[in-house]
N, C-alpha and C positions, 0 to 999 in steps of 0.2 A: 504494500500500500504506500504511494506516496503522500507524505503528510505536506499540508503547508509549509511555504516559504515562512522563515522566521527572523525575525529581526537579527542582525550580527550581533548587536550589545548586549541583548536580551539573552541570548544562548551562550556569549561568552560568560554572561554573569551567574546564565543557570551551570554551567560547568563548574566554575570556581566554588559555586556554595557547594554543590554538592562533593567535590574536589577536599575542598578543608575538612568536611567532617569524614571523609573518609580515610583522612591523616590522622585523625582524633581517635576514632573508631578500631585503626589497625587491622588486623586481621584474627583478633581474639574473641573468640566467643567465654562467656567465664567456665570453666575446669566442670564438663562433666559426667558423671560415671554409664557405663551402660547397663550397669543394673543393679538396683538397691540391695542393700546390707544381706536382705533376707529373702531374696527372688528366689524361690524354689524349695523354700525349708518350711517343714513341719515346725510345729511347737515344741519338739527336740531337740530341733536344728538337721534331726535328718534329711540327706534328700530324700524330694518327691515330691509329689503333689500335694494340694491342700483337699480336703475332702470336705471340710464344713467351713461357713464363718468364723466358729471359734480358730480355725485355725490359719487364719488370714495376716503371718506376720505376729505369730503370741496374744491375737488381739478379739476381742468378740465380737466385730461387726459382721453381720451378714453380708457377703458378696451376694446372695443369693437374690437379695431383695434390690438389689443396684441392679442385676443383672436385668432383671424384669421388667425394673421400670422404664432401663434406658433402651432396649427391646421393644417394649408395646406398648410405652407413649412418646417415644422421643423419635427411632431409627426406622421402625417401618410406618410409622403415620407418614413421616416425610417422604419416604420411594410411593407410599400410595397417592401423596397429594401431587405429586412430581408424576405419577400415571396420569393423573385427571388434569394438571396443566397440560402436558404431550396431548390429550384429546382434546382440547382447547386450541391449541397450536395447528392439530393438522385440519380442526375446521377451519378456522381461519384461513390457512393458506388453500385450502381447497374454494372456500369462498373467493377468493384474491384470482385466484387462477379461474376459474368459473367466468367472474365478470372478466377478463380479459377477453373472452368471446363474444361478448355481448354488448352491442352500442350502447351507451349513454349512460353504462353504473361506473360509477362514482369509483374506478379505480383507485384514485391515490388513498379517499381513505378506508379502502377494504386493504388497502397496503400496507397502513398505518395499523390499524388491527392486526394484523399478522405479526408486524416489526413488537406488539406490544406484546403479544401472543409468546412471542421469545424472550419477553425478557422474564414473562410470569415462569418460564418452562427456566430460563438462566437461571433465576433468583433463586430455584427451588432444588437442581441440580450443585449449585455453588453452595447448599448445606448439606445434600448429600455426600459431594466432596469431601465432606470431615467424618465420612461414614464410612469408608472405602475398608471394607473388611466382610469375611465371607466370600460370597459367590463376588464380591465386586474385584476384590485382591486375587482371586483365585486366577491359574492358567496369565502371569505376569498381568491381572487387570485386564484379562481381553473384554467383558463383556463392562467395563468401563468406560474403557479406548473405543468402543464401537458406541457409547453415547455421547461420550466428549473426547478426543483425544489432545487437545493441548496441552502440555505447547508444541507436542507433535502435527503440524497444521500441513496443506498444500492446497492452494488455490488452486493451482496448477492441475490439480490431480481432478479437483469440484469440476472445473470448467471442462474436460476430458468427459467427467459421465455426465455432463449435461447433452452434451452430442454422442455420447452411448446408448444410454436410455430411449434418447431420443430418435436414434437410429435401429435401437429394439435388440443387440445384437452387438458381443466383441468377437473377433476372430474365428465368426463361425456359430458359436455359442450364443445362448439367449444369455439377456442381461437380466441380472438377479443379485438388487443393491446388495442382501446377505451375504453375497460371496465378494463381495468389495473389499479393499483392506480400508480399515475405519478411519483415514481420513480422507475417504471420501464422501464419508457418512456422518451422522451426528449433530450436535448443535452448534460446534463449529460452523459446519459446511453449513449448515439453514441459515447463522450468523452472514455469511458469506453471500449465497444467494438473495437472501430480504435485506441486505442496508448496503451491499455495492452498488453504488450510482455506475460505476463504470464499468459500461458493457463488452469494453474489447476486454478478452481472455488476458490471461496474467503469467502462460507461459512463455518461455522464453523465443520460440520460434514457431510460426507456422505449418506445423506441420502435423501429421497425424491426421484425426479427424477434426480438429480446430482449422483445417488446410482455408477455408475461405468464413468462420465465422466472423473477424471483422469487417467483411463487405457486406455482412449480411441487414438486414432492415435493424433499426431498432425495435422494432416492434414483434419481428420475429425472435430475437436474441431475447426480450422480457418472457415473451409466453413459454421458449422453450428451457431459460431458467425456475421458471414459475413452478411448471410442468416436474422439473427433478426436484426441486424443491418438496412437492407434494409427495414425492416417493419418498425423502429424505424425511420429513415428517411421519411417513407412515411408517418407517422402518423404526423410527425413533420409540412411537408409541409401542409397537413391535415388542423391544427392547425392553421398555418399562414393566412390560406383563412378563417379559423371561423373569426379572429382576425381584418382580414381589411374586410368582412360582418359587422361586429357589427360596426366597425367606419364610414361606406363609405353610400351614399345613403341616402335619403330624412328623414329617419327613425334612421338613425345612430347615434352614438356617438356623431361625430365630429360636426354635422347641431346642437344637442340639446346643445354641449358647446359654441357654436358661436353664439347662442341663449341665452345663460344666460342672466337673467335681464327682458325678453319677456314674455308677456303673454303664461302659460301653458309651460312654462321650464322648468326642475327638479331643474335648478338654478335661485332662486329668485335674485338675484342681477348677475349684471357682477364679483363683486370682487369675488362673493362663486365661480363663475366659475372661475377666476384667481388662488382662494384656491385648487380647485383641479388639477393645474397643481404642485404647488408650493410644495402641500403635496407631490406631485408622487417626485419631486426635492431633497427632503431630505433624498431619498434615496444615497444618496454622503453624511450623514452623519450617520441615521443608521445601512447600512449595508457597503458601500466603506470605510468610516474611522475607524467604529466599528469591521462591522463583517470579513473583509476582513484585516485589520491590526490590530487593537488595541487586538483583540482576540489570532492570530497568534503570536505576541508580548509577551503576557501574562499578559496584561492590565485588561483581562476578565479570567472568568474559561475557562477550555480547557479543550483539554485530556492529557495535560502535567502536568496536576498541578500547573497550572498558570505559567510558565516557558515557554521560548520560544519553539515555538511546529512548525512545519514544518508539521506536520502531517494535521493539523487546514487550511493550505492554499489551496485557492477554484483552480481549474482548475489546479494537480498535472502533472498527467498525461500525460499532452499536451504541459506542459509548460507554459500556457499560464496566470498567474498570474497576471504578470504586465500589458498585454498587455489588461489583460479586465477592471484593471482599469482605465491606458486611454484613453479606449475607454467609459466608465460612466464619467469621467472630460469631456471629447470630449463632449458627451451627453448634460451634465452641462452646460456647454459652449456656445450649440447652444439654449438654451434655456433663458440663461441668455442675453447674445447680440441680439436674434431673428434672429439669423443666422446658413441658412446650411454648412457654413465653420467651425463655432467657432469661428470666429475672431470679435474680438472688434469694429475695422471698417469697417465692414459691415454695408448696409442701414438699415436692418432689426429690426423692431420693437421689443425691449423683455424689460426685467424686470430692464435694466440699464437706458432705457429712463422711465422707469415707478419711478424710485427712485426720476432720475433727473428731473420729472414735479412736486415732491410734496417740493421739494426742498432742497433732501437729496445727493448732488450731492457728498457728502465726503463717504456716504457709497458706494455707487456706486462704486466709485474708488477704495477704500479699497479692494470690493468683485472681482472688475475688476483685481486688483494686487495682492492679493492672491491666486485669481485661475489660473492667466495666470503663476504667480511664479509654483504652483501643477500642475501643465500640461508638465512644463520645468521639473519640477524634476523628474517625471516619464517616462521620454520621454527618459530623461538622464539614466534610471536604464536599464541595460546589460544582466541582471541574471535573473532567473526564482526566485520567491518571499523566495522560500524555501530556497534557497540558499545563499539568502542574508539575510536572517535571522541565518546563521552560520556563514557566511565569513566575511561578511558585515552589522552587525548589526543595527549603526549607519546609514543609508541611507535608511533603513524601518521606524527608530525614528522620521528622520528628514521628509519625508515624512507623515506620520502619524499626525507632527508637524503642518504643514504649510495647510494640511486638516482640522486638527481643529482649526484654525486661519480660513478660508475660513466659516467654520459652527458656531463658535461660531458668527462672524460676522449678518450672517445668520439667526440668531436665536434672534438676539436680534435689532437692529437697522433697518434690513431688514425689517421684523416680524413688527415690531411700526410702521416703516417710511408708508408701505405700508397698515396698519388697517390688516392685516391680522391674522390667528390664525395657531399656529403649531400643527402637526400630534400629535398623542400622542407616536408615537416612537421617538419623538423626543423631545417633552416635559418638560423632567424631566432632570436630572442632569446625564452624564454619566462617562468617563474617563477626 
């Protein structure tokens, strides 16, 4: 995508800020361990699994009742509400594409509907995000990757099955999105198709089956993106009912994590079941404070050459930047309190009453007041991510700030207090 020209002073000045604090900043993350005091010990200290709450770390909190709550009011409400946005979406774009045939309906805003359609289906996917565990981690996240794969993207590849589809047919074979590799699919690629204004393809050379789409009409190039679009939606929805199949039912997911610790679970202890929420959790520190800031920033390589890059920010397109990340804090949030609001005071069993049974009630607080501060700040951001990495540099730092305050936390007192062990994208030392 190319972005706006930008002032020379304005981008040498967003460099420099961002520049200083990343001399400040260093390359230290604060010191922390991959797995707490007690990850994997009995109330003996033997190895092995944990079999009850009392035996969570010498402590008597029920994992059992976390596990359930965070299960069947927080993890699969959100994949079933994220089904019913996906059928919201492919009406939409089925409506959009429809009047494209038809004189005199009011195309731009059945357009406008669809663009909004995505962001309901974005907002709801970007809390699932922080869920990524089970069937979603399973097979390296393939049935992930086939609903969102960023920041694995290719325009290049969207613009190809637009004239596949279209032409019914690759190499012989009939075209069947399912067998597509996933980024050609997804909520990327619907990103792609509903908010590019620009209709020439995005690959590098004419050739292929793109051979004459820039001579083509405008009006032909709208309907036949329209057109994949609608399959790219329907594949989406597709995807959503695989996702609550594999969680729902006797057989499911969600019955074998509420089971951790039970004879014949895949989780011998309650905690390893707690561990696999907690992993999927750090995704607000892998990818929402890494890959989604510190990268963009110029903290990580890029495609700027470490320098502040706008190019680097996920969801351009649509705008929708800040808004996917809080919607992952949101995510964070209900996980952390054991609530479907996010809020602190809700009754809801999570990971704040699990700190305060072992008697770590100072972390608790800390992670309670770091995150509720990153949820304000983001709430507070006006601008599309890209933009304030030109305009507003400082307010991507200070947020970037106040997220590794929340994970550092995270990562080390969290991680002890609870015997727990961290991911290994998480593990090791980053910005």
């Amino acid at each position: 995508m190319k972005l706006p020209s930008i002032n020379g002073v304005v981008w040498v000045k967003a460099l420099s800020a961002i520049a200083v604090v990343v001399a400040l900043q260093g390359c230290g993350e604060s010191t922390s361990s991959s797995a707490g005091s007690g990850f994997g010990q009995t109330e003996d200290n033997s190895s092995g699994g944990n079999t009850g709450g009392e035996n969570n770390n010498g402590n008597d909190y029920d994992s059992a009742q976390l596990l359930a709550n965070l299960t069947d009011n927080i993890i699969v409400p959100t994949y079933q509400s994220f089904k019913t946005a996906a059928q919201a979406q492919h009406d939409s774009v089925a409506a959009y594409c429809a009047a494209l045939n038809v004189d005199g309906q009011d195309v731009a805003a059945l357009r406008l509907d669809a663009q909004q359609s995505w962001k309901g289906v974005a907002q709801l996917w970007q809390q699932a995000e922080v869920m990524q565990l089970g069937p979603l981690a399973d097979n390296h996240n393939a049935l992930r990757n086939n609903i969102y794969s960023w920041p694995v993207v290719s325009s290049c590849g969207a613009d190809q099955d637009v004239v596949y589809y279209e032409q019914g047919h690759i190499n012989g074979n009939s075209y069947q999105i399912n067998q597509r590799t996933d980024t050609r699919r997804g909520i990327d690629v619907l990103e792609y198709l509903l908010f590019n204004n620009n209709l020439d393809h995005s690959c590098s050379s004419n050739s292929g089956p793109l051979g004459d789409w820039n001579i083509r009409t405008d009006a032909e190039r709208i309907k036949a993106r329209c057109q994949y679009a609608e399959v790219v939606s329907q594949d989406l929805l597709a995807n959503a009912d695989i996702l609550l199949e594999r969680w729902q039912g006797n057989d499911g997911f969600a019955a074998k994590l509420k089971a951790a610790g039970q004879a014949g679970s895949e989780f011998d202890s309650q905690l390893k079941g707690v561990n696999a929420i907690t992993d999927a959790m750090f995704y607000i520190d892998s990818v929402t404070k890494d890959g989604k800031l510190a990268k963009p920033m110029g903290l990580f390589d890029n495609s700027c050459a470490n320098s502040a890059c706008p190019e680097d920010v996920e969801a351009q397109l649509s705008a929708h930047s800040v808004e996917n990340i809080i919607a992952n804090l949101l995510a964070l949030s209900k996980l952390y309190y054991g609530s479907s609001d996010g809020l602190e005071s809700s009754d809801g069993v999570g990971f704040d009453d699990f700190l305060k049974a072992v008697g770590d009630e100072q972390t608790a607080e800390r992670i309670a007041a770091g995150l509720n501060a990153a949820r304000l700040m983001a709430a507070e951001l006006d601008k599309p991510l890209a933009t304030l990495l030109v305009e507003e540099p400082a307010k991507v730092v200070a947020l970037h700030q106040q997220l590794k305050t929340v994970t550092d936390e995270m990562k080390g007192n969290f991680i002890n207090s609870l015997a727990l062990e961290l991911p290994q994208t998480s593990a090791g030392d980053n910005d």
